[in-house]
DRENTORKOL-3810 file (N, C-alpha, C; in nm, 4 decimals):
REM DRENTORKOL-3810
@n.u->3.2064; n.v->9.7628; n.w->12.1974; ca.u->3.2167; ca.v->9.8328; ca.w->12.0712; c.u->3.2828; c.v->9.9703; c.w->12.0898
@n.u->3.2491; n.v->9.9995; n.w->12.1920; ca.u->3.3100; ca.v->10.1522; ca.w->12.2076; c.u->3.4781; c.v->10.1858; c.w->12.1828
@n.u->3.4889; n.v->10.0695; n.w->12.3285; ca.u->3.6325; ca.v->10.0570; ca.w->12.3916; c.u->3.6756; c.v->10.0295; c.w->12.2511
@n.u->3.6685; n.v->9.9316; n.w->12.1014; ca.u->3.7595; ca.v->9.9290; ca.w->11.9623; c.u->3.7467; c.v->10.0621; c.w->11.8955
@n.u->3.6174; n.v->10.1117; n.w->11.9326; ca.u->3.6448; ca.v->10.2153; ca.w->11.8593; c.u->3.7573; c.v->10.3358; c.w->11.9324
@n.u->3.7568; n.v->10.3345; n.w->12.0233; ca.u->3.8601; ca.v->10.4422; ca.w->12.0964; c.u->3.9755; c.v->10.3564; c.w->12.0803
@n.u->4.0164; n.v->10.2140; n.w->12.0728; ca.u->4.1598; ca.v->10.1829; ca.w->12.0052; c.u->4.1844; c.v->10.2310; c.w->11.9354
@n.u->4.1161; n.v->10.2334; n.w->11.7830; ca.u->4.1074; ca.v->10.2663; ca.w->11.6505; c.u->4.1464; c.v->10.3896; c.w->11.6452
@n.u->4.0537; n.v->10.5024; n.w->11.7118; ca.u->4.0846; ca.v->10.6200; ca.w->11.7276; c.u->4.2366; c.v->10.6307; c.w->11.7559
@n.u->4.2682; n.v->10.5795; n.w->11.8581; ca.u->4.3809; ca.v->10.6301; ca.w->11.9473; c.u->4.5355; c.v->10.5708; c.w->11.8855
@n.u->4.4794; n.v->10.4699; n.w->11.7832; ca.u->4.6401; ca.v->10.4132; ca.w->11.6873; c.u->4.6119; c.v->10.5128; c.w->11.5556
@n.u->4.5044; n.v->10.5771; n.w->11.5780; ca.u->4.5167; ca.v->10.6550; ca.w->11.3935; c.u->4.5559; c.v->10.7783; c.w->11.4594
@n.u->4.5540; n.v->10.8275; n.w->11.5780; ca.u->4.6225; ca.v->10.9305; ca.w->11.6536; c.u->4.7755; c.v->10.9395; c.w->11.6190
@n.u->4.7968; n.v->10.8181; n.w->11.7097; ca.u->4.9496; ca.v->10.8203; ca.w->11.7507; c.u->5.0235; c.v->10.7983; c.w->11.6138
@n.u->4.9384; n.v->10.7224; n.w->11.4978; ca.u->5.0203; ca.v->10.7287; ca.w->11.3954; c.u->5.0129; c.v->10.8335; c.w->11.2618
@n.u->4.9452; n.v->10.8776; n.w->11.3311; ca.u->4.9012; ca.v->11.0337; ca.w->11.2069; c.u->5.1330; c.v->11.0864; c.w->11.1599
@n.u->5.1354; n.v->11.1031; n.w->11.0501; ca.u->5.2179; ca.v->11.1691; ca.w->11.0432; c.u->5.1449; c.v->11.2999; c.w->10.9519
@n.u->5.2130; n.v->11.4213; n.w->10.9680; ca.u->5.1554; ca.v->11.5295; ca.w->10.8606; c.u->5.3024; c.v->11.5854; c.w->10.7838
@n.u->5.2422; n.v->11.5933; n.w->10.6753; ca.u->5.3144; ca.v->11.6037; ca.w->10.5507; c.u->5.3271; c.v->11.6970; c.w->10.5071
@n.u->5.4292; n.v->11.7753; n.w->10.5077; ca.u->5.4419; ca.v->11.9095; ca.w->10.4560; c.u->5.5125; c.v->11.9261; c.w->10.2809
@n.u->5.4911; n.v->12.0294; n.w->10.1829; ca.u->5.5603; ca.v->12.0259; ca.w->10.0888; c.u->5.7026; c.v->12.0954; c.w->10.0992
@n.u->5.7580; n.v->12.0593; n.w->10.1085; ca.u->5.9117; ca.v->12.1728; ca.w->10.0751; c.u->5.9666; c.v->12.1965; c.w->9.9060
@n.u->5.9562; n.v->12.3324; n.w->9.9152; ca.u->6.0011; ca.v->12.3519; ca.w->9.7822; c.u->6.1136; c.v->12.4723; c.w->9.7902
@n.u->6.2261; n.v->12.3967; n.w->9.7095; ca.u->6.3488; ca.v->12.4279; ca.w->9.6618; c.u->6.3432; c.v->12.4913; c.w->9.5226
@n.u->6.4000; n.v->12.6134; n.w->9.5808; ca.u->6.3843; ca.v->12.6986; ca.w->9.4379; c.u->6.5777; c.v->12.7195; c.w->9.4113
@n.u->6.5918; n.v->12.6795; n.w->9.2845; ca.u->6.8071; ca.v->12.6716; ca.w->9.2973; c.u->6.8226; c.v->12.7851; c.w->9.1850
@n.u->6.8777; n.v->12.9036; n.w->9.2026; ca.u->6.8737; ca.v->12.9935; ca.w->9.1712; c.u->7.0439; c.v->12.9861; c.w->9.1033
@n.u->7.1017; n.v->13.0882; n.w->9.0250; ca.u->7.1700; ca.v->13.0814; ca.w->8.9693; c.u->7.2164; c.v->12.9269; c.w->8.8523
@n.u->7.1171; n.v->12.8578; n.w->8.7761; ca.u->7.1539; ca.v->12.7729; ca.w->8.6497; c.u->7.1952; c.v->12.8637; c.w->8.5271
@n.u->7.2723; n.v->12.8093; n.w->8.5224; ca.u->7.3118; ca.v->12.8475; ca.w->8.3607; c.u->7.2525; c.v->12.7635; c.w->8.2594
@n.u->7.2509; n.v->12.8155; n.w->8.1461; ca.u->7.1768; ca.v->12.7416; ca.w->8.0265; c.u->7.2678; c.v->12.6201; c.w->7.9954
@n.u->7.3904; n.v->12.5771; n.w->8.0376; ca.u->7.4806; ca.v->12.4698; ca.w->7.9886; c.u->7.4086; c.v->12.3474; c.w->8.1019
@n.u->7.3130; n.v->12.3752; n.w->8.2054; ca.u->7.3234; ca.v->12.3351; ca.w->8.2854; c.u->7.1418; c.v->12.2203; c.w->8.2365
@n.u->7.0678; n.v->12.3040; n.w->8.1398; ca.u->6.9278; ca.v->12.2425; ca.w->8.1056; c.u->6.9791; c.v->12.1227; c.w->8.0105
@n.u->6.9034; n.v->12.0265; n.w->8.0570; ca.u->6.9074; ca.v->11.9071; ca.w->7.9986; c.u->7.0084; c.v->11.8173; c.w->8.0787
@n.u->7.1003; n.v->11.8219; n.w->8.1720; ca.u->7.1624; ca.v->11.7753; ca.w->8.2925; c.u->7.1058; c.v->11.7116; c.w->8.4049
@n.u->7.1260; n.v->11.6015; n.w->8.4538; ca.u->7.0496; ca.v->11.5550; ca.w->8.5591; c.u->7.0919; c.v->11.6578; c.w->8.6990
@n.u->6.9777; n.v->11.6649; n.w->8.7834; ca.u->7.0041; ca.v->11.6873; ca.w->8.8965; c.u->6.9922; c.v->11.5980; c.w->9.0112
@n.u->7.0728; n.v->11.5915; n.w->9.0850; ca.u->7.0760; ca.v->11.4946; ca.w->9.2061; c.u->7.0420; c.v->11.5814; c.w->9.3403
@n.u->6.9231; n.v->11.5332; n.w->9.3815; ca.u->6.9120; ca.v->11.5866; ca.w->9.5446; c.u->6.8855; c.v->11.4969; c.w->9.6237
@n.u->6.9571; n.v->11.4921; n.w->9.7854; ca.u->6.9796; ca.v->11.4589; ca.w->9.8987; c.u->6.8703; c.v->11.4742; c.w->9.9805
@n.u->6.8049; n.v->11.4424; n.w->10.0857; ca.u->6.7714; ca.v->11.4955; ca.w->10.1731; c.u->6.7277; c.v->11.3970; c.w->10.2749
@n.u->6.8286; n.v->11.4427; n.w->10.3930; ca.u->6.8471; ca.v->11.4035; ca.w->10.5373; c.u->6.7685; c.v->11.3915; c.w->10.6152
@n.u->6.6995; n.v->11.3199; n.w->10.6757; ca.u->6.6649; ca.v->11.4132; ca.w->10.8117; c.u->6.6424; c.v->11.3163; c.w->10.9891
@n.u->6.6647; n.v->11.2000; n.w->10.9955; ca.u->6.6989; ca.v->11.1263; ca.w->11.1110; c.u->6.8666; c.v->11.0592; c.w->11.1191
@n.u->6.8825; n.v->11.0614; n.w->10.9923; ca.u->7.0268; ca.v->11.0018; ca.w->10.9723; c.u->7.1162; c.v->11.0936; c.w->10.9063
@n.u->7.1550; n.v->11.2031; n.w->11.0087; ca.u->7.2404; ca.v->11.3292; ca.w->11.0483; c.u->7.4077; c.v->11.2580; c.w->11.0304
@n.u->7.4261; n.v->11.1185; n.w->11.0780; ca.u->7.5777; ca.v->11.0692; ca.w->11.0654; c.u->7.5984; c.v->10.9986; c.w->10.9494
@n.u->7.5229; n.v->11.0320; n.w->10.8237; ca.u->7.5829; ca.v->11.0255; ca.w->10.7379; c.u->7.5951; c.v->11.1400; c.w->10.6078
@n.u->7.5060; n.v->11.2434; n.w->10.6491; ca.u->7.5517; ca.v->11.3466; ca.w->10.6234; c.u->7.6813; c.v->11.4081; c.w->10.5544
@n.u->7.6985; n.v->11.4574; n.w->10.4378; ca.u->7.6280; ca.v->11.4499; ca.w->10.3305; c.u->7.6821; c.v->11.3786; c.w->10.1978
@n.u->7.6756; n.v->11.2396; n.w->10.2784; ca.u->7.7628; ca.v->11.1247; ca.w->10.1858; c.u->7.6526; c.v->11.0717; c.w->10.0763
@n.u->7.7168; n.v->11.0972; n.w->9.9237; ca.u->7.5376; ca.v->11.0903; ca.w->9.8554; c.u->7.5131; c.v->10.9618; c.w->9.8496
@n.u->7.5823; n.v->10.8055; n.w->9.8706; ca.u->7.6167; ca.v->10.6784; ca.w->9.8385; c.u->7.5061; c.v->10.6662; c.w->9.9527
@n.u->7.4674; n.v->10.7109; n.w->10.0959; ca.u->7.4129; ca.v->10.6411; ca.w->10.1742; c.u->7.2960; c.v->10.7387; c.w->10.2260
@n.u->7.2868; n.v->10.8724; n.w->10.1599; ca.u->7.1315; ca.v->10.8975; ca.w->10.1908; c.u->7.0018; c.v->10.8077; c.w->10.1635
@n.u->6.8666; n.v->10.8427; n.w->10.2205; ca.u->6.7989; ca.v->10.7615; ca.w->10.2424; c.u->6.6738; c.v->10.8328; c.w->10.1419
@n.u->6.6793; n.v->10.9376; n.w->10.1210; ca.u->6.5642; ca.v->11.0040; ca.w->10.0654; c.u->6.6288; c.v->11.0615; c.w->9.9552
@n.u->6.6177; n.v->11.0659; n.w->9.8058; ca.u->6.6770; ca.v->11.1186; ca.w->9.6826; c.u->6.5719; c.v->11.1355; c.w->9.6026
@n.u->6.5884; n.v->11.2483; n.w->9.4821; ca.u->6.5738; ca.v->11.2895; ca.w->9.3684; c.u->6.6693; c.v->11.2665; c.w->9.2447
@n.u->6.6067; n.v->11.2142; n.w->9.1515; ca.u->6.7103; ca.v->11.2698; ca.w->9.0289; c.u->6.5830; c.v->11.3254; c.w->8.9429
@n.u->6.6356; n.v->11.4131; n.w->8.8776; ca.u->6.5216; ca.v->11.5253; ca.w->8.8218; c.u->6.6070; c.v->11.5641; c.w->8.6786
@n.u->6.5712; n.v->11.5785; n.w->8.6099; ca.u->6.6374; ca.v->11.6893; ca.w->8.4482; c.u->6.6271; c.v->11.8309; c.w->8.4670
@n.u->6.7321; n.v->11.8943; n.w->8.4704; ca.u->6.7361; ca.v->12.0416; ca.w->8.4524; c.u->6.6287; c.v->12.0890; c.w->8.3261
@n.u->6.5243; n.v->12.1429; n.w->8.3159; ca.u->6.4249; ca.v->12.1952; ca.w->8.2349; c.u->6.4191; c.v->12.3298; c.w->8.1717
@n.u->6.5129; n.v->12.4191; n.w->8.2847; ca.u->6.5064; ca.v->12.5546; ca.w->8.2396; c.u->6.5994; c.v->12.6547; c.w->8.3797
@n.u->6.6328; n.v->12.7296; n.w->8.3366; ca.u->6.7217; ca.v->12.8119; ca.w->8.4152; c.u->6.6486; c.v->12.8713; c.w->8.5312
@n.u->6.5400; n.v->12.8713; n.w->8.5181; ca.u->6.4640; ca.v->12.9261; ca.w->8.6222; c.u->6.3762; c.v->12.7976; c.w->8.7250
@n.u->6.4355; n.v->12.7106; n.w->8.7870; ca.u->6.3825; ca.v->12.5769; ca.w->8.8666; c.u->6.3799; c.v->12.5331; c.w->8.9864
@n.u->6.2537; n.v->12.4898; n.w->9.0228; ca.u->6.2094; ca.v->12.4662; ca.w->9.1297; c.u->6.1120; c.v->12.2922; c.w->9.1637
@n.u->6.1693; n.v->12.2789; n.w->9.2570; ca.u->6.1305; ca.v->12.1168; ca.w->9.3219; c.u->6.0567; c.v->12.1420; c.w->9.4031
@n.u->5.9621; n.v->12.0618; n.w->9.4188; ca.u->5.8932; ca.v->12.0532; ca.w->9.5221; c.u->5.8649; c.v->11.8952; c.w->9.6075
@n.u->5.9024; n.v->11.8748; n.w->9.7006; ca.u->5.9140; ca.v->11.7444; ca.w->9.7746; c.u->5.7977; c.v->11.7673; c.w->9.8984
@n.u->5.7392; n.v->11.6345; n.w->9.9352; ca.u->5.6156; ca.v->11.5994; ca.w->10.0409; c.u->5.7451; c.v->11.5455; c.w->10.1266
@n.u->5.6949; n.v->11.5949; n.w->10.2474; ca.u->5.8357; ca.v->11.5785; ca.w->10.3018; c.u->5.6993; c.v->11.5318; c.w->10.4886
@n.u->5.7468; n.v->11.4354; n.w->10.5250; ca.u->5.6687; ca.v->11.4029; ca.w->10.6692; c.u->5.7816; c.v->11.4951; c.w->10.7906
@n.u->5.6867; n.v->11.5969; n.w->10.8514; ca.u->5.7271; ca.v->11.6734; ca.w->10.9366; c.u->5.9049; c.v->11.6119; c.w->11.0185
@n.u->5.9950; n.v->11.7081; n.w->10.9972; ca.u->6.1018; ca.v->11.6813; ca.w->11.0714; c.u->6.2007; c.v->11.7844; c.w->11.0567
@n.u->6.3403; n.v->11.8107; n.w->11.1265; ca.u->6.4237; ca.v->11.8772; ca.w->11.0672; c.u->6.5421; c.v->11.7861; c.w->10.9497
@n.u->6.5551; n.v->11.8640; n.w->10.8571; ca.u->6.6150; ca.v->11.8236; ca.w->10.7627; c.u->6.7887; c.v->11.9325; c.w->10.6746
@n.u->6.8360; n.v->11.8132; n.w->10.6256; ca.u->6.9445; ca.v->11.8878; ca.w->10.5652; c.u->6.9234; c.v->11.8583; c.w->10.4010
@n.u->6.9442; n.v->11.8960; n.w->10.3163; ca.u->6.9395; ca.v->11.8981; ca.w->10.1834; c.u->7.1117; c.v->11.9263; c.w->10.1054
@n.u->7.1241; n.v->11.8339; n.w->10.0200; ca.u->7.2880; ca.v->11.9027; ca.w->9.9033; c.u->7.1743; c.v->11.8243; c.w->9.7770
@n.u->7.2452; n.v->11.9501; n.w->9.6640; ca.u->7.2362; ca.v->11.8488; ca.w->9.5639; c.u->7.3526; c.v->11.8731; c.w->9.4731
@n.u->7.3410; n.v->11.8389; n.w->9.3367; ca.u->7.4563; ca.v->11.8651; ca.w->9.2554; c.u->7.4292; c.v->11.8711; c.w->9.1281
@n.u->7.4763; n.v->11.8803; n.w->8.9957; ca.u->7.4339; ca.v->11.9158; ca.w->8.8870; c.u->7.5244; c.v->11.8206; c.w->8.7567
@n.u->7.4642; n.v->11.6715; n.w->8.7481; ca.u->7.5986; ca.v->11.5876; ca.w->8.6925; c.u->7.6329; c.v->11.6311; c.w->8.5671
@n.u->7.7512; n.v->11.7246; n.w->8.5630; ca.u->7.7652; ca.v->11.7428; ca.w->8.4134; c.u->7.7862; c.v->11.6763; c.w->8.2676
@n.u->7.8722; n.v->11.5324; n.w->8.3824; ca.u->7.9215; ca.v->11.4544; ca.w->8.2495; c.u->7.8381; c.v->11.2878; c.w->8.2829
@n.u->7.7275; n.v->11.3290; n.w->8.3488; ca.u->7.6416; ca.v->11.1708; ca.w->8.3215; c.u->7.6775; c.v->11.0195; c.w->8.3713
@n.u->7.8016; n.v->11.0555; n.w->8.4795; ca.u->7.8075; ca.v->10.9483; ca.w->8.5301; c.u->7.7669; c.v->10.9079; c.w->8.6748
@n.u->7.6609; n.v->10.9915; n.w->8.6884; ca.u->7.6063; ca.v->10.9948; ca.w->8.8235; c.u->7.6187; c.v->11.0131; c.w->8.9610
@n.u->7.7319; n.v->11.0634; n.w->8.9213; ca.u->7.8531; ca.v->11.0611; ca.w->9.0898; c.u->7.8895; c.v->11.2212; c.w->9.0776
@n.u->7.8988; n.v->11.2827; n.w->9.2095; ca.u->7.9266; ca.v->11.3968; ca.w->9.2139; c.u->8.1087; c.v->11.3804; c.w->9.2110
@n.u->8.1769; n.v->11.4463; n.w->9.0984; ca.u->8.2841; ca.v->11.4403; ca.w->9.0744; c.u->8.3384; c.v->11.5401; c.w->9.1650
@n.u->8.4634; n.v->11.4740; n.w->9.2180; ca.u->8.5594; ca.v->11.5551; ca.w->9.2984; c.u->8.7040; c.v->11.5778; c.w->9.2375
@n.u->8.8089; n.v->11.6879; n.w->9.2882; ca.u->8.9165; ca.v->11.6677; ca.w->9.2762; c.u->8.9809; c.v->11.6221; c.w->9.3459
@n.u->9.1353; n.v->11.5879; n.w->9.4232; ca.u->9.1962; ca.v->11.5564; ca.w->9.4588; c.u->9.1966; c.v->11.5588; c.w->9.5674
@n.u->9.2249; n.v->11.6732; n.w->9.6107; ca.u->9.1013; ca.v->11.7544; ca.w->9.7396; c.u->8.9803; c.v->11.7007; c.w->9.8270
@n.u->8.9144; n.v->11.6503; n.w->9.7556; ca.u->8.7500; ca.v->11.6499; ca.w->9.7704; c.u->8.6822; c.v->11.7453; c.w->9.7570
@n.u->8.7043; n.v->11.8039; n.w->9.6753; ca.u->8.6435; ca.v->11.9426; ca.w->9.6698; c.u->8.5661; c.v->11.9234; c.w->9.5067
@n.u->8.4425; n.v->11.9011; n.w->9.5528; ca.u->8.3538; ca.v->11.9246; ca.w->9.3940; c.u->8.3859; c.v->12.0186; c.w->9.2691
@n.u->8.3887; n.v->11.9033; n.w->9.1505; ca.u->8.4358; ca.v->11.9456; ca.w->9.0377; c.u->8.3055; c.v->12.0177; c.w->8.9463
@n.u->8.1629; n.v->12.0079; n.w->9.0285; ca.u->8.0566; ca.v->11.9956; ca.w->8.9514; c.u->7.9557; c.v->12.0156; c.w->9.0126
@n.u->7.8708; n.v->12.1734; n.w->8.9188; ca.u->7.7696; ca.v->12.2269; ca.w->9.0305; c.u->7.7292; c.v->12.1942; c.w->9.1383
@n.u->7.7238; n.v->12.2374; n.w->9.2867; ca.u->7.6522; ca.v->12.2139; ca.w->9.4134; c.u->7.5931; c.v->12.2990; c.w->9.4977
@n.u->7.5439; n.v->12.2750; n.w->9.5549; ca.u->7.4982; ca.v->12.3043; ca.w->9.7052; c.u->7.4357; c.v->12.2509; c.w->9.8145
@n.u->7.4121; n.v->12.3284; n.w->9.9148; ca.u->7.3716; ca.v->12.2662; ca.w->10.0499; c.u->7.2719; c.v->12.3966; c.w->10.1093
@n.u->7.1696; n.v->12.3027; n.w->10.1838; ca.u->7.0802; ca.v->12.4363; ca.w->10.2440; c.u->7.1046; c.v->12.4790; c.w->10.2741
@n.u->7.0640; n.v->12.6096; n.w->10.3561; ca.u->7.1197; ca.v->12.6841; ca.w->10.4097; c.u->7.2206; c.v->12.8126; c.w->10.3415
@n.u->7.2235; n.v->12.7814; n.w->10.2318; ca.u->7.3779; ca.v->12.8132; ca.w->10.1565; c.u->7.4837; c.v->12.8084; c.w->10.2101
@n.u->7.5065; n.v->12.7251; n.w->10.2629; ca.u->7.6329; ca.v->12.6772; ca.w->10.3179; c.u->7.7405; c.v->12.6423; c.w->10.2532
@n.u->7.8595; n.v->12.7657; n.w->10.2452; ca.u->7.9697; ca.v->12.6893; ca.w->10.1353; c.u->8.0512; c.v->12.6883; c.w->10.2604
@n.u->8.1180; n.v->12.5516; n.w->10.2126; ca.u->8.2116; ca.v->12.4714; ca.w->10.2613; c.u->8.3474; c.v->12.5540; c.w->10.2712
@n.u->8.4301; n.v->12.5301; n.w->10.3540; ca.u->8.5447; ca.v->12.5825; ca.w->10.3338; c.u->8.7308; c.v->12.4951; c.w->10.3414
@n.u->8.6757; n.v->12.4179; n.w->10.4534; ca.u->8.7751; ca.v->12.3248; ca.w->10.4335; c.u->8.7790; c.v->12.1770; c.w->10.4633
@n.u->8.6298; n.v->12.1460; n.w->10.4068; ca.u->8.5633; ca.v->11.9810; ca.w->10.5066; c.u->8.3973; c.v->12.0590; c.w->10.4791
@n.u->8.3697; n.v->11.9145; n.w->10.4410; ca.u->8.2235; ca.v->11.9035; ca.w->10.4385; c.u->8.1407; c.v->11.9702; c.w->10.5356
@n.u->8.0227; n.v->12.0462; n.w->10.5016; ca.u->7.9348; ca.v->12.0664; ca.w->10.6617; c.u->7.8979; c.v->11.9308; c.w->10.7106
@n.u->7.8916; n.v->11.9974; n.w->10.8454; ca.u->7.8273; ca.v->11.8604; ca.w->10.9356; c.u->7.6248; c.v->11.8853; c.w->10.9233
@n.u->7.5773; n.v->11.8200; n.w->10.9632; ca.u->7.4212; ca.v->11.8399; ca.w->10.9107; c.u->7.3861; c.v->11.9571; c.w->11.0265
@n.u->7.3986; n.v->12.0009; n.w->11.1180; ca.u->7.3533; ca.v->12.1025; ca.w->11.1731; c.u->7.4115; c.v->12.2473; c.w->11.1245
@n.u->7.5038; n.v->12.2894; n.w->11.0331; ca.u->7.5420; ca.v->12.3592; ca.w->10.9075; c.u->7.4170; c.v->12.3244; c.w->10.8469
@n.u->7.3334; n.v->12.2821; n.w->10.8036; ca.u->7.2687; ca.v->12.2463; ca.w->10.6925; c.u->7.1387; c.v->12.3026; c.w->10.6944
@n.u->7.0867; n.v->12.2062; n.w->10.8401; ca.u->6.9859; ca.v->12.1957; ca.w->10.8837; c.u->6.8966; c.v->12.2693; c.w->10.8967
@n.u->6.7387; n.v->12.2171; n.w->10.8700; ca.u->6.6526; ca.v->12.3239; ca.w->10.8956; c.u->6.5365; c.v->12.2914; c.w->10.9078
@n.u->6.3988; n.v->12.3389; n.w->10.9310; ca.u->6.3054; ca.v->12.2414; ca.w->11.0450; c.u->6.1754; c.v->12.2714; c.w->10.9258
@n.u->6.1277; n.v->12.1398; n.w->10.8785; ca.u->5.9678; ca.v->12.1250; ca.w->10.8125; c.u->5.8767; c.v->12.1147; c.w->10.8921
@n.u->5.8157; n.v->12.1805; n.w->10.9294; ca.u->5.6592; ca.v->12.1981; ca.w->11.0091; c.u->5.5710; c.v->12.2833; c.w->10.9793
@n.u->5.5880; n.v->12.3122; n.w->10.8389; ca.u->5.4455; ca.v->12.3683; ca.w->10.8041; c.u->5.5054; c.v->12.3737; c.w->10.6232
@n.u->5.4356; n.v->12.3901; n.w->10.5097; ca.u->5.4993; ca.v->12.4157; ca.w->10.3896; c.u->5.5883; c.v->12.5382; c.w->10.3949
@n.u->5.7493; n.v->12.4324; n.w->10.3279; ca.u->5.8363; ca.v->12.5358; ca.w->10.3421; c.u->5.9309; c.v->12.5983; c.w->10.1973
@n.u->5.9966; n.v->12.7042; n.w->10.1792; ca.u->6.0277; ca.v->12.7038; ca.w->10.0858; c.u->6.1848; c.v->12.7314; c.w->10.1086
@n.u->6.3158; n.v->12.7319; n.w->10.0314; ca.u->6.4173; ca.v->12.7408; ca.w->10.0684; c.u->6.4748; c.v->12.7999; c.w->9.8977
@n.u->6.5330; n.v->12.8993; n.w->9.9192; ca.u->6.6305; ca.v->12.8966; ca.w->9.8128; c.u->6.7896; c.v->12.8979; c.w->9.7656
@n.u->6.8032; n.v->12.8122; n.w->9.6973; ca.u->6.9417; ca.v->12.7763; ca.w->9.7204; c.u->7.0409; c.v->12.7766; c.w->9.6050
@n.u->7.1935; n.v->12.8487; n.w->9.6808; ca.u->7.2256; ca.v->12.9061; ca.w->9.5232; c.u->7.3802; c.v->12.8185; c.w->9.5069
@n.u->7.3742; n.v->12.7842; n.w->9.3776; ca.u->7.4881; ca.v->12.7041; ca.w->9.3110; c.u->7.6136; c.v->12.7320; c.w->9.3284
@n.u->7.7004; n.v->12.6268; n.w->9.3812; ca.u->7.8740; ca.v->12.6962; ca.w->9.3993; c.u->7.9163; c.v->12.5844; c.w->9.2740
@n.u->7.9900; n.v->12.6930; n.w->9.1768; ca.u->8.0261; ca.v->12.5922; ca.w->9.0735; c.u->8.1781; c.v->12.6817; c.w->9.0519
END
């Protein structure tokens, strides 16, 4: 009886994950921007696909509510990258120009603006191990 119970013990050990909240506070919305979906990303073992929004693994879509907004995500301990975007015209895809260069509110943690090519996720990146908060401001 013992020896199952020290299995028991020792698989609720090894499989404990702890869960931290991360909350994203996106500073600079404009009022054209409430009532708009928001799309957020967030990375954090699958760095090589970074920050393609078609094949992230972890997403939000949320409604812009008010100019002053903040997310909060349970996030299981890791380092992570975050983009999101602000769909203006409702077709769910972050619109680009010609370029590739976004036609339509964004950002990336870190505040990372881009300059000539996407960041790579260590640009981005940043480490959840305890509740974290990040604030992040709009390139439109």
């Amino acid at each position: 009886m013992k020896f199952t119970v020290l299995i028991f013990m020792f698989v609720l050990f090894i499989t404990d994950t702890t869960n931290h909240d991360l909350t994203i506070e996106i500073t600079n919305l404009k009022e054209e921007y409430v009532g708009k979906n928001l799309y957020i990303g967030y990375w954090g073992d699958d760095k090589e696909n970074f920050p393609n929004e078609h094949k992230v693994v972890i997403k939000d879509k949320l409604t812009v509510n008010s100019t002053g907004f903040e997310i909060t995500k349970d996030l299981v301990e890791n380092t992570y990258a975050v983009s999101l975007y602000i769909d203006m015209n409702g077709n769910g895809e972050l619109d680009k120009n010609m370029f590739g260069i976004p036609k339509e509110p964004y950002c990336f943690s870190r505040n990372y603006r881009p300059k000539l090519s996407a960041p790579d996720f260590d640009d981005c990146s940043f480490l959840v191990s305890k509740d974290t908060k990040i604030t992040l401001e709009l390139i439109d």
